[in-house]
N, C-alpha and C positions, 0 to 999 in steps of 0.2 A: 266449887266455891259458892258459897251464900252473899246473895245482893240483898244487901240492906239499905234503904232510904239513909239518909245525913237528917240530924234531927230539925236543920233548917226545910232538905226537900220533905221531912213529912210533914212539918207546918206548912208547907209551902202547897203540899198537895192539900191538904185540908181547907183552907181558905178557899182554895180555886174550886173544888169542889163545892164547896157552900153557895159559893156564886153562883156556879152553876144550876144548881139545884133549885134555891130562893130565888133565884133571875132571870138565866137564861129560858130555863124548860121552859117556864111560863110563857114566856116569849115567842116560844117555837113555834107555838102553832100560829098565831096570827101572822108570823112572818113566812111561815109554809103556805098559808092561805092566800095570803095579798101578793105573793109574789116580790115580797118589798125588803130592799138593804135595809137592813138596821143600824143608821148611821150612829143613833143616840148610843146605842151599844159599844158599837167601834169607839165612839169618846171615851166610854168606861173603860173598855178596856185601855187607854192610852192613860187613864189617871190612875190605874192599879200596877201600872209599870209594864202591859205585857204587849206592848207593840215591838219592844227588842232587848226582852229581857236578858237573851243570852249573851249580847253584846260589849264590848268592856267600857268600864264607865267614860273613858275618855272620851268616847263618841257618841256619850248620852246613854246607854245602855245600864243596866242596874247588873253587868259582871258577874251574873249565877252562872250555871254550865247547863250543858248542851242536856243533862238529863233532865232539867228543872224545864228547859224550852218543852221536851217531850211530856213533861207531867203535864205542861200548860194547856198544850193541846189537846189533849186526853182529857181533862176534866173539860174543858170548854165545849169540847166534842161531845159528853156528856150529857149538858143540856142542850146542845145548839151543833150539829153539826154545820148547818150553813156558816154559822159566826165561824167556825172554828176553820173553814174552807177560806172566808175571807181572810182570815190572820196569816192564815198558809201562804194566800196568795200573797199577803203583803210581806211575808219574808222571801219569798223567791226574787219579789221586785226590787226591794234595796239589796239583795244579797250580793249581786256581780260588783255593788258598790263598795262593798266592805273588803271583795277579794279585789278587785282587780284597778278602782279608784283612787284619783288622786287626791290631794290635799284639799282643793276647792271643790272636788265636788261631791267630796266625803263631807264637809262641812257646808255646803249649798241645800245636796240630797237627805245623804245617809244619817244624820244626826238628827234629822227633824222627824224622818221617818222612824226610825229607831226610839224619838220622846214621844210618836205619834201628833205630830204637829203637822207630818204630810203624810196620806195614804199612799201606797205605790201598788203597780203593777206590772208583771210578769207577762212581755210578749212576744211571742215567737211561734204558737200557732198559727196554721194558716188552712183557709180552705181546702187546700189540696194534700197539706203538708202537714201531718200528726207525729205520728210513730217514726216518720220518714223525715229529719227536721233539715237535714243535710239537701232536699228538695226543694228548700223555701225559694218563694220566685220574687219576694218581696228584694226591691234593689237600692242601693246606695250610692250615687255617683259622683265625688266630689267635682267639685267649682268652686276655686279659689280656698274662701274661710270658711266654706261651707258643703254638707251633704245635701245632694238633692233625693231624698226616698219616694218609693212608688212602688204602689203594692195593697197588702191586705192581711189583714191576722182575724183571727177567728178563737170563740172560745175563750176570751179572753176575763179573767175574773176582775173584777173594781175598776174594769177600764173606764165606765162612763164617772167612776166616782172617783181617781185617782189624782192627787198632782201631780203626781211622773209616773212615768214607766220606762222599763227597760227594757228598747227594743233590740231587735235583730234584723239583720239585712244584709243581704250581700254584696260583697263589695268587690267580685271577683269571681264571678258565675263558673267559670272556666277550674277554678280549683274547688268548688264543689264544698264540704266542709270545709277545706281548707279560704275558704274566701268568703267568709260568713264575719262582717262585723259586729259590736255591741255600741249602743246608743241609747244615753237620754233625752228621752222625748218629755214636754213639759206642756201642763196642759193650757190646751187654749194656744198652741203653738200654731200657725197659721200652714195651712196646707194637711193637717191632723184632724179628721173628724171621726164619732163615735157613731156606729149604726144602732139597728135597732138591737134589743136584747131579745136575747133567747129563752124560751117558753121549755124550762126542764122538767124531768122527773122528779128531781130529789134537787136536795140543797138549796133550793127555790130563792133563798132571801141571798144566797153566795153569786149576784149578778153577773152575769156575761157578758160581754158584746163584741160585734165586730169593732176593728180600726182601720181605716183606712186614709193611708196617706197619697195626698195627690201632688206632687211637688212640692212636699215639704222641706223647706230649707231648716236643716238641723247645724247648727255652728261647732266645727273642730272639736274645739272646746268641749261639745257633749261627748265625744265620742270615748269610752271604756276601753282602755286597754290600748293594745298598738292593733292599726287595720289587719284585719283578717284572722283574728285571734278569737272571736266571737262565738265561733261552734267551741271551742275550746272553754269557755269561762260560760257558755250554756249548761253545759255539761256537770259542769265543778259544784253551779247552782243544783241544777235538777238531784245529782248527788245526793247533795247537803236536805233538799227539800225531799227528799222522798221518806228519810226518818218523821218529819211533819206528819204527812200520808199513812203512814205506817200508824203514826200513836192516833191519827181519829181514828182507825178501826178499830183500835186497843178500846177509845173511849166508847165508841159506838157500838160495839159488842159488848162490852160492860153495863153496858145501859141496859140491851135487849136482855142480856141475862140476870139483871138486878129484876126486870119486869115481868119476865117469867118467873120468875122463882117467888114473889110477890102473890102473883095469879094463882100459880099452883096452891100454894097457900089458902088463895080463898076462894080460887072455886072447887063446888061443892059437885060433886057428878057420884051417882049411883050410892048417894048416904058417904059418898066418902071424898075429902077434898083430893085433886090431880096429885098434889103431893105424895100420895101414899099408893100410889101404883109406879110399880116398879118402873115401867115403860117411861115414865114421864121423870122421876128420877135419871134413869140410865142419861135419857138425854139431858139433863140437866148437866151429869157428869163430864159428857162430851166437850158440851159448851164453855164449863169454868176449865177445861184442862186448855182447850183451845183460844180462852182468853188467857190464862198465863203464860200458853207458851210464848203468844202475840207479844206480851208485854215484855216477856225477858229480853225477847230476839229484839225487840226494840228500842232497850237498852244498854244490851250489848254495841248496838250498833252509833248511836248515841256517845258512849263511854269510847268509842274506839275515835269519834271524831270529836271530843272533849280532849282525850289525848292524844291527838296531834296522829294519831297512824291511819295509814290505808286502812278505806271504810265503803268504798263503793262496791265491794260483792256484797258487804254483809247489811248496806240499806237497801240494796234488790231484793235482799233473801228476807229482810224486813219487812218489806214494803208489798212482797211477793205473798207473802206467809199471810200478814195480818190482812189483808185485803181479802181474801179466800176464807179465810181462820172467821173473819167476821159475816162474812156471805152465810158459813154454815150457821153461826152462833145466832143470827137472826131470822134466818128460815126457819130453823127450829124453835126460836122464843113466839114466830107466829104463831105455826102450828100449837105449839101449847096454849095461846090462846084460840083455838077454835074458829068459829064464825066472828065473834069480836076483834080477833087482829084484824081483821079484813075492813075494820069499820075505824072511819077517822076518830073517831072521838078515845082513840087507843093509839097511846102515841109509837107503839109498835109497827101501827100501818105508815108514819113518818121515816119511821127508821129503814124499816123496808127498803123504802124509795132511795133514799140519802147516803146509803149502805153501798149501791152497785154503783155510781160512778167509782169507788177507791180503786174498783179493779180497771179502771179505764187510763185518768188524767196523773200524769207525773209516770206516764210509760202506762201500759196495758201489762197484765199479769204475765204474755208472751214476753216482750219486750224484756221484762225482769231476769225469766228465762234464759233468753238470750246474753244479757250484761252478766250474769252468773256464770254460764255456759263459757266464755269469753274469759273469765278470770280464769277457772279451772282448766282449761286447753291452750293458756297460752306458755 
């Protein structure tokens, strides 16, 4: 069966693309240099509709589907993989609010987040506790109308710039996953502070930091879902967000192979441009089959959670594929460029960097493994 674009998502990819193109690249490098969030960015993106485009409009969302969210991120990733990390991050963060929230604090949170009026964040990493999330030591202990947390997350993207975040904690050590609750945390909330940020490889301007809560009193009221249901609706997000994950590689391999094929073009070696040697060709080949396959497996999987069916083998296999699929597609867009990929002033040595977290965060390339592994033997 042939996938074709809807004559909306090919306007819809063309625009975001242009942006990207005209606005973000340009951007990229000073935000890879300075180490610095691009807040002014983030606005932009809030006033072209894409903080919760896939969202239905009742909740503030502009009602495209879940293919148009993955174009989003792919063109943004384009220019800017760090912006496009921060977008990710802020849909993981309202996302437990969309599934598992109630009426107040769907329209408190998720509606503001979703017009971009609040940024959020995704917490549940923690020092000790990655791949392993069912370990978190971070704790929860109700008192009365209130949780009292204690603990620490790590890794954590927009935390110092967020208005909320959706945390995690346990609220029931003894059952292990099964005692894991969900919580929003609001910023400026007393007993919540923000550490220092972390000094990355890549996505530099996509901020980190620690949280730690020291006797934070969180009110009932915040809490997601019914207690202990938390590893459960962590899950359903990370899910949902690994599609995210999957289209920057799509974007971010598109990009390394638009720049090599560019290069080849005009560099000039032994009277003859790279183009025209078979060797640099062949690879060429590799790269556009391994970005389309990225992009179909990304869509399929996309399509599968547009319409409403089991979709969490096939964002692993997504997420699993395009993150590798892009690892090749940019090693090899170095290599074609020579001694110059190796030099910043070639945005190929950005991409590089920016390229190897995908196989890391929203699960480690094993871990993908494993969740796939798990569908097919049960």
């Amino acid at each position: 069966m042939e996938f074709k674009y809807t004559e909306e998502q090919q306007d819809f990819k063309n625009t975001v693309h242009d942006y990207a193109v005209e606005v973000l690249a340009p951007r990229a490098v000073d935000i890879d240099k300075n180490n610095e969030f691009p807040l002014e960015t983030i606005k932009e993106l809030a006033k072209y509709d894409l903080m919760g485009i896939a969202y239905p409009e009742e909740l503030g969302g502009v009602g495209a589907d879940a293919i148009c969210e993955a174009i989003a991120v792919e063109e943004i990733t384009y220019g800017c993989a760090a912006t496009a990390s921060i977008l990710t991050g802020h849909y993981l963060g309202f996302d437990a609010l969309f599934l598992r929230g109630n009426d107040e604090q769907k329209r408190n949170y998720l509606t503001p987040a979703i017009q971009g009026e609040k940024l959020a964040a995704f917490c549940l990493t923690e020092p000790d506790s990655g791949s392993d999330a069912g370990s978190s030591r971070t704790t929860a202990v109700r008192d009365g109308d209130y949780y009292i947390l204690n603990g620490s997350k790590h890794f954590i993207t927009n935390a110092a710039y967020a208005d909320f975040m959706v945390a995690f904690a346990m609220t029931d050590k003894a059952k292990k996953t099964r005692g894991m609750t969900a919580f929003v945390i609001e910023k400026g909330m007393p007993g919540m502070t923000i550490g220092a940020g972390d000094d990355k490889m890549g996505i530099r301007g996509a901020r980190t930091h620690e949280v730690i809560f020291e006797d934070c009193r969180v009110p009932v009221e915040n809490r997601i879902g019914e207690e202990n249901e938390g590893f459960k609706i962590a899950m359903q997000v990370i899910d949902r967000g690994r599609i995210g994950i999957a289209a920057m590689g799509v974007g971010l391999a598109q990009a390394a192979l638009d720049a090599a094929v560019k290069y080849a073009k005009d560099r000039v070696v032994f009277s003859n441009t790279l183009s025209n040697y078979q060797g640099i060709q062949w690879m060429l080949a590799e790269m556009a089959t391994d970005v389309e396959a990225a992009r179909w497996l990304t869509y399929y999987a996309a399509d599968l959670k547009e319409s409403g069916k089991k979709f969490s083998k096939e964002a692993a296999m997504a997420k699993l594929f395009t993150a590798e699929a892009s690892h090749r597609v940019v090693h090899k867009a170095l290599q074609i460029h020579g001694g110059y990929g190796y030099m910043k002033e070639y945005p190929i040595e950005r991409m590089y960097r920016d390229q190897r977290i995908l196989e890391i965060f929203e699960g480690t390339s094993q871990i993908q493994k494993i969740v796939i592994s798990n569908h097919l033997l049960r």
